[in-house]
MIRO-999783 format. One record per residue (C-alpha): x, y, z; residue number from 1; residue in one letter. Coordinates in Angstrom, 1 decimal, padded with zeros to 4 digits. Layout:
// MIRO-999783
R      xx      yy      zz  num  residuo
R       X       Y       Z  NUM        a
...
//
This chain:
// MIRO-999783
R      xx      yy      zz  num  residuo
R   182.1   024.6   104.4    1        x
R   181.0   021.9   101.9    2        x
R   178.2   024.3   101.3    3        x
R   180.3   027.4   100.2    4        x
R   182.6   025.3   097.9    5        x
R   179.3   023.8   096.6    6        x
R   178.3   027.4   096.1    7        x
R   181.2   028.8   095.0    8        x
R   181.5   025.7   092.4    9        x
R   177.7   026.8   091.1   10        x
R   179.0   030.7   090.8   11        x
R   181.6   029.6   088.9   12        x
R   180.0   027.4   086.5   13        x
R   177.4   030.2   085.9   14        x
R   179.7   032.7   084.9   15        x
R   181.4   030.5   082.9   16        x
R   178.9   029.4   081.4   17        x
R   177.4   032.9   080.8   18        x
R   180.8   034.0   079.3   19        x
R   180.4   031.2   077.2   20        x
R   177.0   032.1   075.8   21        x
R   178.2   035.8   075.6   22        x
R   181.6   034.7   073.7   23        x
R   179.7   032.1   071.2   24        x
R   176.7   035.0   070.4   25        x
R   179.4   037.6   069.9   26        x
R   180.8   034.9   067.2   27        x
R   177.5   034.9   065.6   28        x
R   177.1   038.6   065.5   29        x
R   180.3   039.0   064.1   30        x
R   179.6   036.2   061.6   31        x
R   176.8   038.1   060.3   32        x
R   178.2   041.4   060.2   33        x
R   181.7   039.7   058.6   34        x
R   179.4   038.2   056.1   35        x
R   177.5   041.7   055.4   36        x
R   180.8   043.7   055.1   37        x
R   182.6   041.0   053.3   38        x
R   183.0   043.2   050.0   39        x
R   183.2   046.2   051.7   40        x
R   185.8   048.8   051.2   41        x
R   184.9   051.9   052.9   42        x
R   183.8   052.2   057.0   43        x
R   180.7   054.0   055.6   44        x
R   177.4   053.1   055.0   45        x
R   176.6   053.4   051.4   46        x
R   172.4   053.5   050.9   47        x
R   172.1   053.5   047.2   48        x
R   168.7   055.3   045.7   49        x
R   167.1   054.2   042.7   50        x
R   164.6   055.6   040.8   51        x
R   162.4   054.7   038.2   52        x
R   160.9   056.4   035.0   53        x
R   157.9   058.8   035.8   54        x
R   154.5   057.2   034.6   55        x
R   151.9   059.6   036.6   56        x
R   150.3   062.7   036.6   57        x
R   152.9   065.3   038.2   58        x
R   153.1   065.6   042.1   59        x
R   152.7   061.8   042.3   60        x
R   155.2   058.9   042.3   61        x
R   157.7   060.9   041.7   62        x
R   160.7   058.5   041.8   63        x
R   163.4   060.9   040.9   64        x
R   162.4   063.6   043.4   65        x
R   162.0   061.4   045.8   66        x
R   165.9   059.9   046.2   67        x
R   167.2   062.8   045.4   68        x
R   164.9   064.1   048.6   69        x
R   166.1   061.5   050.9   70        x
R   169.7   061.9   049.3   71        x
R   169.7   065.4   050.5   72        x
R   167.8   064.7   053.7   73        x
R   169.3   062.2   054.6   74        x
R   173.4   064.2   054.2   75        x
R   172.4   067.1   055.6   76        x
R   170.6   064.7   059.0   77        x
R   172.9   061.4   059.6   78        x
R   176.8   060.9   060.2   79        x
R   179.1   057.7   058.1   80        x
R   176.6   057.3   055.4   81        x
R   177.1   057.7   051.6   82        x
R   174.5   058.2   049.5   83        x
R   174.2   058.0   045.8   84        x
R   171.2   058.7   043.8   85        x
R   170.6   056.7   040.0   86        x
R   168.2   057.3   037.7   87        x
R   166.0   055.3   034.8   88        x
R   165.4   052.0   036.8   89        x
R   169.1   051.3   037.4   90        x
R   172.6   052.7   038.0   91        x
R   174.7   052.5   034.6   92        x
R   177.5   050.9   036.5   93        x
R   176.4   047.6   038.3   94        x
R   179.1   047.5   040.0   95        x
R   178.1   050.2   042.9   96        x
R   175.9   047.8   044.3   97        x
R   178.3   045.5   045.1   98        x
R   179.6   047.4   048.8   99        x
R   175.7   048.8   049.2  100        x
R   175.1   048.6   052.4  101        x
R   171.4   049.5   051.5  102        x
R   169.4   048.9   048.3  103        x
R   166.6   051.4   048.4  104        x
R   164.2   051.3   044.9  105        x
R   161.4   053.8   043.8  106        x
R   159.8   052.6   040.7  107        x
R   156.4   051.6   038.5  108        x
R   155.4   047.8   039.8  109        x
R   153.9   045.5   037.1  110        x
R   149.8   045.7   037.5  111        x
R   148.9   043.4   035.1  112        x
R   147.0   046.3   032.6  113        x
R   148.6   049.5   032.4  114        x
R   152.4   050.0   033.4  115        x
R   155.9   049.0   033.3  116        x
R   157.4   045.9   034.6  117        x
R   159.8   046.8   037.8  118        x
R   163.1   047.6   036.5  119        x
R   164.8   045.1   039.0  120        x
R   162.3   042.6   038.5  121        x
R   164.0   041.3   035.2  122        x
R   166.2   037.7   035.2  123        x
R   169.2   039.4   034.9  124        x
R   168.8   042.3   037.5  125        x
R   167.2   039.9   040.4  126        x
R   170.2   038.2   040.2  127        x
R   172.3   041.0   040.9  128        x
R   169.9   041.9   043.4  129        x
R   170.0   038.5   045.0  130        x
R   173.9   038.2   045.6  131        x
R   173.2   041.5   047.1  132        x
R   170.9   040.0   049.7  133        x
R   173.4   037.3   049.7  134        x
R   176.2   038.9   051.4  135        x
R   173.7   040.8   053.6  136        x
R   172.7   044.1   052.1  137        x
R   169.5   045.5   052.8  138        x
R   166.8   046.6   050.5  139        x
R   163.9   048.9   050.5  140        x
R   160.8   049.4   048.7  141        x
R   158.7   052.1   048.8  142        x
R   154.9   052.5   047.2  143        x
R   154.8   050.9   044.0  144        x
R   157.4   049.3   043.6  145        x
R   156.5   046.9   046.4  146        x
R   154.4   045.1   043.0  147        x
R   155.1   041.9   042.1  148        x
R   154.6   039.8   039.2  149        x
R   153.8   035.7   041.2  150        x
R   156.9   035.1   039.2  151        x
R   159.0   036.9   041.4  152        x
R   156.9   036.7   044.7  153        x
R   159.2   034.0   046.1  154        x
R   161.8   036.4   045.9  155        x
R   159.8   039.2   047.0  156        x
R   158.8   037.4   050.3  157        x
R   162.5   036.6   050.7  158        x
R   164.2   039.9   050.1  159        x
R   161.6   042.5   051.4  160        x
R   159.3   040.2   053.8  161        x
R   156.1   041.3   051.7  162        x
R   154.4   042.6   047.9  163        x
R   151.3   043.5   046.7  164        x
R   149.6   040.2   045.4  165        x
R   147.8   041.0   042.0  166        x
R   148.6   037.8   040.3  167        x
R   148.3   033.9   040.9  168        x
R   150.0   030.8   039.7  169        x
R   148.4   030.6   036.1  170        x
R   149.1   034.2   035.6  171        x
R   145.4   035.5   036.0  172        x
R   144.8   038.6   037.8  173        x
R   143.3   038.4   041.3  174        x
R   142.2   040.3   044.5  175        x
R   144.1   039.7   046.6  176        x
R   146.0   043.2   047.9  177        x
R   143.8   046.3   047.2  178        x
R   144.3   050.0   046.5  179        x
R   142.5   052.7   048.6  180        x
R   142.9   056.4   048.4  181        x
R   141.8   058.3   051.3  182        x
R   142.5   060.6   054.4  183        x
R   143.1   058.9   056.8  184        x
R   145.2   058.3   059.9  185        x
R   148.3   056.6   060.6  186        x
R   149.0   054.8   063.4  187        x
R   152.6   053.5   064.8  188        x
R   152.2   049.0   065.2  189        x
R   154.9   049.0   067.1  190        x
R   155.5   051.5   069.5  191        x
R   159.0   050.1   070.7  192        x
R   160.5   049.5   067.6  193        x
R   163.6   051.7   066.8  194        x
R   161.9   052.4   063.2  195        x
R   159.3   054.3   065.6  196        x
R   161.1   056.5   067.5  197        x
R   160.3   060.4   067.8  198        x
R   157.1   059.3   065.8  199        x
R   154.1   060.3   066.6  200        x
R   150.9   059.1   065.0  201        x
R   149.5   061.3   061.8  202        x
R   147.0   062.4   059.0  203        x
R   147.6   061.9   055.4  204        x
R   146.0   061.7   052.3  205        x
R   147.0   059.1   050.1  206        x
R   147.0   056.2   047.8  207        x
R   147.2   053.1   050.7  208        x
R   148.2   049.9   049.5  209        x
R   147.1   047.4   051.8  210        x
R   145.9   043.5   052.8  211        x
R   150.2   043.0   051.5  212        x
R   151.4   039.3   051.2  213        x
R   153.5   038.4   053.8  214        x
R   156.1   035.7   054.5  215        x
R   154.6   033.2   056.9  216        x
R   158.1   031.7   057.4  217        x
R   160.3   035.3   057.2  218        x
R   162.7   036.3   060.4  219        x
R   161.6   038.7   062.6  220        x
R   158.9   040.8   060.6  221        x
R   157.4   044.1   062.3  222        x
R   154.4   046.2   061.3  223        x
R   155.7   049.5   061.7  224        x
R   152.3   051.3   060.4  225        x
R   148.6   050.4   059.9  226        x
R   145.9   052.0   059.2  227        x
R   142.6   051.1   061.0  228        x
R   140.3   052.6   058.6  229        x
R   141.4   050.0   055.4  230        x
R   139.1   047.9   057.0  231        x
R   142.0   044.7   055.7  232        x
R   142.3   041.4   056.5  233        x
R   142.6   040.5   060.5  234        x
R   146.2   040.4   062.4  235        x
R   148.2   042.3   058.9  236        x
R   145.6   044.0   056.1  237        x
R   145.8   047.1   057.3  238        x
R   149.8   047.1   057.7  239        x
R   151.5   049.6   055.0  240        x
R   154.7   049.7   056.6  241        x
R   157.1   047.1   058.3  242        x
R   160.5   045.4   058.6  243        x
R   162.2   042.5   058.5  244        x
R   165.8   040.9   059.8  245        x
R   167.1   038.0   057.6  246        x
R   169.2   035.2   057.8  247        x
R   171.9   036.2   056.2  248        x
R   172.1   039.7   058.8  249        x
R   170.6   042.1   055.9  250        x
R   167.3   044.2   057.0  251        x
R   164.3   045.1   055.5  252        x
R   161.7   048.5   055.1  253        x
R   159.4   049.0   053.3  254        x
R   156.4   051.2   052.7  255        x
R   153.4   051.5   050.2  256        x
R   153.0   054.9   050.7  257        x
R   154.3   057.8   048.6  258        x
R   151.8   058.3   046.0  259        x
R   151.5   062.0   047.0  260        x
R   155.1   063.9   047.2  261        x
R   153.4   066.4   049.1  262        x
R   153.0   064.2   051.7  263        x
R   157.2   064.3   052.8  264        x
R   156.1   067.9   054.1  265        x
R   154.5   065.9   056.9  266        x
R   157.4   065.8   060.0  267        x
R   156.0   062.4   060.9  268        x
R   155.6   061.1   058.1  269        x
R   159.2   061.9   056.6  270        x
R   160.7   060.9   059.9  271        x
R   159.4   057.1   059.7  272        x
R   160.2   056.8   056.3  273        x
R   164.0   058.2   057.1  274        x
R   163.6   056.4   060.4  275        x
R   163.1   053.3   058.4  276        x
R   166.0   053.4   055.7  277        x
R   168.4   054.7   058.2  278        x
R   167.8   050.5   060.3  279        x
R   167.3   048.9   056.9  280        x
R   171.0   049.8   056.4  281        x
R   172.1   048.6   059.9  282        x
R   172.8   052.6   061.8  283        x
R   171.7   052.5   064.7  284        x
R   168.0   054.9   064.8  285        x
R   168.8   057.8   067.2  286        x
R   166.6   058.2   070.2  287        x
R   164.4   060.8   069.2  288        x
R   164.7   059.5   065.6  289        x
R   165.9   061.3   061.9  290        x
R   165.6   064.7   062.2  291        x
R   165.4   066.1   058.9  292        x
R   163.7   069.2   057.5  293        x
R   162.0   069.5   053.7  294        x
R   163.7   070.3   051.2  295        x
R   162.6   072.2   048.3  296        x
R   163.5   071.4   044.5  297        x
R   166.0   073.8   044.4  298        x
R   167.6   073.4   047.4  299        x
R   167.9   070.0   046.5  300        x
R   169.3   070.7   043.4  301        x
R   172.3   073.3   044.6  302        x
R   172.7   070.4   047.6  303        x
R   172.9   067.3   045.0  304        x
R   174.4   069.3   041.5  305        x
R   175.8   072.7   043.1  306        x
R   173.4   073.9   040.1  307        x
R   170.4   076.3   040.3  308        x
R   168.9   076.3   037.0  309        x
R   167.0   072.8   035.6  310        x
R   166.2   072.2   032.3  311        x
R   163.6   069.1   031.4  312        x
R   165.3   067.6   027.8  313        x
R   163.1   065.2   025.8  314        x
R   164.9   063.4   022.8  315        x
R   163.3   061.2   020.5  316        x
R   164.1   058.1   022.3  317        x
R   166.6   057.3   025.3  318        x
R   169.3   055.4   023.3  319        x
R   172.8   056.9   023.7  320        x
R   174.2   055.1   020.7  321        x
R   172.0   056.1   017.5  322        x
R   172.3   059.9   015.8  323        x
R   169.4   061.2   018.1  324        x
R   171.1   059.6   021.0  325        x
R   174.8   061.7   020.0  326        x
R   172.6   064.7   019.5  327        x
R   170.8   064.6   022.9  328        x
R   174.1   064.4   025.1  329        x
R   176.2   066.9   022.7  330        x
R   173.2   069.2   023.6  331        x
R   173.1   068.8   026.8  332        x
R   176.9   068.7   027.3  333        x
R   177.2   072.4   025.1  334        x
R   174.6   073.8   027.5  335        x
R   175.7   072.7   031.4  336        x
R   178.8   074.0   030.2  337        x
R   177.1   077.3   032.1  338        x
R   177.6   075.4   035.2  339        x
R   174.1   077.0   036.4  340        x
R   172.6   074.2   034.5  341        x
R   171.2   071.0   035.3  342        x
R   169.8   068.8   032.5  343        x
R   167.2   066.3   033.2  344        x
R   166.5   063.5   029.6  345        x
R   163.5   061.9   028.9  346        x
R   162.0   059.9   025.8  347        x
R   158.5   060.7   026.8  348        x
R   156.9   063.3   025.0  349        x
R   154.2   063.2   027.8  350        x
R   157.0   063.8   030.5  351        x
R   155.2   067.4   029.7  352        x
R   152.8   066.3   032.1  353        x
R   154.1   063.9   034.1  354        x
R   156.9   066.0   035.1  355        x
R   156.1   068.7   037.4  356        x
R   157.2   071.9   035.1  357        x
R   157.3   074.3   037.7  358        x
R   160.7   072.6   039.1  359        x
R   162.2   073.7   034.9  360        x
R   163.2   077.2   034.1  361        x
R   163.5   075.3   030.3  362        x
R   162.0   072.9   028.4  363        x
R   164.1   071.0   025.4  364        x
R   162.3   068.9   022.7  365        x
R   164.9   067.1   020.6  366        x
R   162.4   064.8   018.7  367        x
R   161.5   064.7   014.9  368        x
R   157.7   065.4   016.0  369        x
R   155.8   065.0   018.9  370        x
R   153.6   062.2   017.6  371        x
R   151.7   060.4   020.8  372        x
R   151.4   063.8   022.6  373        x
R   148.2   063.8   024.9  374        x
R   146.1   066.3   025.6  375        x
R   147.2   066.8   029.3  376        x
R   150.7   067.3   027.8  377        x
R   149.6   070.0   025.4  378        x
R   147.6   071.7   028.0  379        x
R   150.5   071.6   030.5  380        x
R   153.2   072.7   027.8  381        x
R   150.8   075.9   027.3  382        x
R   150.5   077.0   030.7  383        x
R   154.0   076.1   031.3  384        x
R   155.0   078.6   028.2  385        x
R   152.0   081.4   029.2  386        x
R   153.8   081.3   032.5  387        x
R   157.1   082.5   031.3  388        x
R   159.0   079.0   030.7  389        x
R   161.5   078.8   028.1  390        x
R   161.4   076.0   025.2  391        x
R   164.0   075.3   022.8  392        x
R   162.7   072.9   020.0  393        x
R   164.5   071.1   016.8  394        x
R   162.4   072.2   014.2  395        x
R   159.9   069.5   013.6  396        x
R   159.9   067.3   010.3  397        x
R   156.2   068.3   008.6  398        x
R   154.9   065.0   007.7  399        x
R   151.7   063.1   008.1  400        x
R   152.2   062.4   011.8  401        x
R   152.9   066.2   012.8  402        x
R   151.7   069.6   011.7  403        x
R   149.0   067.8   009.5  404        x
R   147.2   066.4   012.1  405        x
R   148.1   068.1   015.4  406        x
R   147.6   071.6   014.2  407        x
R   143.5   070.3   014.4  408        x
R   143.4   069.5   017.4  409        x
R   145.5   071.5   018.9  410        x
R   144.8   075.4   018.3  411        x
R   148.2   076.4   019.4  412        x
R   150.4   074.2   018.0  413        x
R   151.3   076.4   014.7  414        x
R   152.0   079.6   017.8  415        x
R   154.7   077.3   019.6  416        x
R   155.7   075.6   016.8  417        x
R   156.1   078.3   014.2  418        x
R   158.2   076.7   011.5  419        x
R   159.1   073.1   010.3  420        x
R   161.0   071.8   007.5  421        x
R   160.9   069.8   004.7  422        x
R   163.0   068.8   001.4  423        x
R   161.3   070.9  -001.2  424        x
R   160.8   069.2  -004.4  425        x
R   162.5   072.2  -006.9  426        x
R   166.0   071.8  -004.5  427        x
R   166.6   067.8  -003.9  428        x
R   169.3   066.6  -001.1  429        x
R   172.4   066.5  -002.9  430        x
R   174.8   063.7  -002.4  431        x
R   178.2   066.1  -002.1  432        x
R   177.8   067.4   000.9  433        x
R   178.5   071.4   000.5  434        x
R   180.0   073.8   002.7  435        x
R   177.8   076.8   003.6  436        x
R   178.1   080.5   005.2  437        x
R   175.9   081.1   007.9  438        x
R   174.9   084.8   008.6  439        x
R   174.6   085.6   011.9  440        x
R   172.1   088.8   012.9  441        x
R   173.0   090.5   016.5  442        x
R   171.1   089.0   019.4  443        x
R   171.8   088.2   022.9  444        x
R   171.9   084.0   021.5  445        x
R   174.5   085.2   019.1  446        x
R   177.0   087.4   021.5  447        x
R   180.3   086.4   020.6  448        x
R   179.2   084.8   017.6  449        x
R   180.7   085.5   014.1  450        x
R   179.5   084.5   010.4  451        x
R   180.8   081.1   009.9  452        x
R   181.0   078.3   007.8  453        x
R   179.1   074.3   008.3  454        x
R   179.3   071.4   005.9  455        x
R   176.3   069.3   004.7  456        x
R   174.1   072.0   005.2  457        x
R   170.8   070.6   002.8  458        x
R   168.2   071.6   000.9  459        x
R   165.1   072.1   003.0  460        x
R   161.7   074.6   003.0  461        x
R   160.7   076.0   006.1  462        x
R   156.3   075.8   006.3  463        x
R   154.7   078.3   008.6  464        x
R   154.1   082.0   008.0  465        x
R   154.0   082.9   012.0  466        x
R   156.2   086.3   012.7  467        x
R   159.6   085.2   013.8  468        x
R   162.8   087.0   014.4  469        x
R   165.8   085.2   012.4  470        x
R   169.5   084.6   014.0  471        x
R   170.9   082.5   011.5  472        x
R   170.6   081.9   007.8  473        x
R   172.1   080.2   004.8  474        x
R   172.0   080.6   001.3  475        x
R   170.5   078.0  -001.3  476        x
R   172.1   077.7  -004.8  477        x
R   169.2   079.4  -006.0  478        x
R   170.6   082.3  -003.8  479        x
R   166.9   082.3  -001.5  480        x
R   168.1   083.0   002.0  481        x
R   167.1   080.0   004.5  482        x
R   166.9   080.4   008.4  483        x
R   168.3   078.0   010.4  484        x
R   167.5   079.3   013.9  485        x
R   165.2   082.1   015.2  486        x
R   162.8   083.1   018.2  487        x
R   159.5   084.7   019.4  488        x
R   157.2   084.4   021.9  489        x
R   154.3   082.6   023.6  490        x
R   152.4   084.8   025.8  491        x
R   155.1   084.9   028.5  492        x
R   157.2   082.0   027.7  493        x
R   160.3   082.9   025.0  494        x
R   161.0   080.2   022.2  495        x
R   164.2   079.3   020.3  496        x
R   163.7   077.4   016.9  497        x
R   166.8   076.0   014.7  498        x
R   167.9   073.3   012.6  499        x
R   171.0   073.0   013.8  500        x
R   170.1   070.0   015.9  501        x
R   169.6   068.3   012.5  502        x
R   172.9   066.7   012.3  503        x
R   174.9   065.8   015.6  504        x
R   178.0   066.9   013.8  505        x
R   177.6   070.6   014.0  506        x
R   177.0   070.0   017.3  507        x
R   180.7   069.4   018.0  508        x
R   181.2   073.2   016.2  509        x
R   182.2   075.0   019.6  510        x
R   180.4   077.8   017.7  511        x
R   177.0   075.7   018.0  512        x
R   177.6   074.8   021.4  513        x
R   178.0   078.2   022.5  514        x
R   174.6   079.4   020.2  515        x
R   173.1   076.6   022.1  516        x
R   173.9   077.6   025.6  517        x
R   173.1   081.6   025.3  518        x
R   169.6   080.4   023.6  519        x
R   169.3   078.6   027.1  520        x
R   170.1   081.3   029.1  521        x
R   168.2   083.9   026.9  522        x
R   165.2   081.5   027.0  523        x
R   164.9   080.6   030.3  524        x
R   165.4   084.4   031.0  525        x
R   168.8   084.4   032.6  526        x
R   170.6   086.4   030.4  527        x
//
């Protein structure tokens, strides 16, 4: 009898015991997950994609294709999530990343010779990032933005468990992470993590970044992926993929692969990589993992935008607030009023290269020249146009740092450039500002468009003696005729030329905005 109460008393303190182990981790668990969702406001979970500015040859690290890939994969795949894609390094309002659940970032990485810094590797940005990982969000780097200046390693270590370690404490350069590009294959480190599941092991050819720093003191790291073949450092060199669970309950993925965009065609390879952001923002990885097809550019488009027509716009620089800034956005605002349109902006005028061109039914160069143009960017601008692409260009300022040198070393610069303009030396810029009459000659970028009238409309001389077909024209007060906008072709491609671009207030004329959005239509062959 003793026995059974003795028994019966060990039972109970056991379960008691066990309830009060089970009741206390439940406490901590919520803790965490109170202390993750503490500024949330919506029983989603928010992943929010950044991408940096293009700085490589197209079809590799392509930053903006790529979240605006996952965006789509991941919408059309995986139930309660909200995703949101931002461009240029950084979203405009700050404010969004303040109920992320998941902070996933696809950028240039500081190398130490050729690049960019990161975009959220500034003083400012960390410190947004870090009350982030503060409260528990997640983050997520992939390729190379996984760089990392030793200023910020600390951080690095602390947020995403590992970087690629190019510099030391002085601020020299060293060895210590290395770049390999090969074919090789990948194989899963841990079978049995959830980031693994419904992956199988695979063949890719890419840029590996490998022998990553990692934390020696970080909570629960995993290697995800190695490759055997990198011949790294033992125990973690050849790991380019893993994750890590913090402290403060946030996760961790990421990846230094990516170089190729080709490469999301690969099942197993996408489905790691979605497999991977999906944990990092705390869903729960479904048994047989993501399954998510590829998407191509314009289904990604019509899925993100509802648009089906792109157009690549590259101003003279990326400032919103100067003249060229106010031109730039009243240009592109006149022409997605055809709500077919999409408008991509850059300030690089090697974008033409960078940027894969087949994605753009239209190419916009709002710039006084193209001073800095490379040869690969001429190259790829002629194909682009011998392949049928359209191109609407500001007529160019002639000066010293445009037709007088590019034209020699560039053969077809005065064929897709046919005209610019100058002040001419008989007909000096007037200070009154004078109202002109603009005569409009029937075309399909003038349907519904009338003679009408613009103010300041100056004195100028149009160089280049390449057949063109004239739309619009002034007169001078010595009664000469002057175009302001006209077309022809290049090989296959169609070009539209004008002035009008000159001063951003005709561009709030609703007559300009409409001349602008046929020229896009009739130039990138919709009309």
């Amino acid at each position: 009898m003793k026995k059974s109460i003795r028994s019966f008393t060990y039972i109970i303190g056991i379960t008691l015991t066990a309830l009060f182990l089970t009741d206390n981790t439940c406490q901590a668990q919520h803790s965490l997950l109170s202390k993750k969702n503490k500024f949330k406001k919506s029983p989603e979970t928010k992943i929010v994609l950044i991408a940096g500015e293009k700085s490589h040859p197209a079809g590799t690290h392509e930053y903006i294709k790529t979240v605006r890939l996952i965006k789509t994969m991941l919408d059309n795949s995986t139930k309660g999530i909200k995703t949101e894609v931002h461009l240029h390094g950084w979203p405009a309002n700050e404010k969004t990343l303040e109920d992320a659940d998941l902070i996933l970032i696809v950028s240039d990485g500081p190398d130490g010779y050729n690049f960019r810094d990161s975009p959220f590797l500034t003083r400012e940005r960390s410190r947004i990032i870090q009350k982030q990982i503060n409260r528990g969000c997640g983050i997520s780097l992939l390729h190379f933005s996984t760089f990392s200046p030793y200023a910020y390693s600390q951080k690095m270590l602390e947020w995403a468990g590992g970087y690629f370690d190019w510099q030391d404490s002085s601020g020299n350069h060293r060895k210590y992470s290395e770049i390999k590009a090969i074919e090789a294959k990948v194989n899963l480190a841990s079978p049995e993590h959830p980031v693994s599941r419904g992956v199988k092991p695979f063949q890719i050819m890419e840029e590996f970044y490998y022998n990553i720093r990692f934390s020696d003191t970080v909570q629960r790291f995993s290697p995800i992926l190695e490759v055997p073949s990198l011949n790294g450092r033992p125990k973690t060199g050849n790991v380019i993929a893993w994750t890590v669970e913090r402290k403060d309950g946030g996760r961790g993925f990421s990846a230094t692969i990516n170089h190729f965009y080709s490469n999301w065609e690969n099942n197993d390879y996408r489905k790691v990589l979605l497999n991977g952001i999906v944990w990092a923002s705390g869903i729960e990885v479904p048994s047989t993992g993501v399954e998510a097809r590829f998407y191509q550019d314009l289904e990604v488009t019509k899925h993100i935008y509802n648009r089906s027509i792109k157009a690549l716009l590259i101003a003279e620089r990326d400032s919103s607030s100067d003249e060229w800034g106010k031109g730039t956005l009243a240009i592109k605002n006149a022409i997605e009023k055809d709500n077919r349109f999409l408008i991509d902006i850059s300030s690089n005028i090697n974008d033409l290269w960078q940027y894969d061109l087949s994605d753009y039914k239209l190419v916009i160069l709002n710039r006084e020249n193209i001073t800095g143009i490379n040869s690969h960017s001429k190259l790829a601008l002629e194909n682009y146009l011998s392949k049928g692409g359209g191109l609407i260009s500001l007529a160019f300022h002639n000066n010293k740092t445009s037709a007088a040198t590019e034209e020699l070393n560039w053969p077809a610069y005065n064929q897709i450039f046919r005209r610019e303009f100058t002040k001419t030396k008989k007909e000096p810029r007037q200070r009154k500002r004078e109202v002109s009459k603009l005569h409009v000659t029937p075309h399909f970028i003038t349907k519904n468009v009338h003679d009408f009238k613009l103010p300041g409309i100056h004195h100028y001389y149009l160089a280049g003696d390449m057949p063109v077909t004239t739309l619009l024209s002034s007169k001078a007060p010595s009664n000469k005729s002057r175009a302001l906008a006209w077309v022809y072709p290049f090989k296959q491609g169609r070009i539209f030329q004008t002035l009008l671009g000159d001063d951003p207030k005709w561009l709030k004329s609703q007559t300009v905005q409409r001349i602008f959005k046929n020229a896009a239509i009739w130039t990138s062959g919709y009309e």
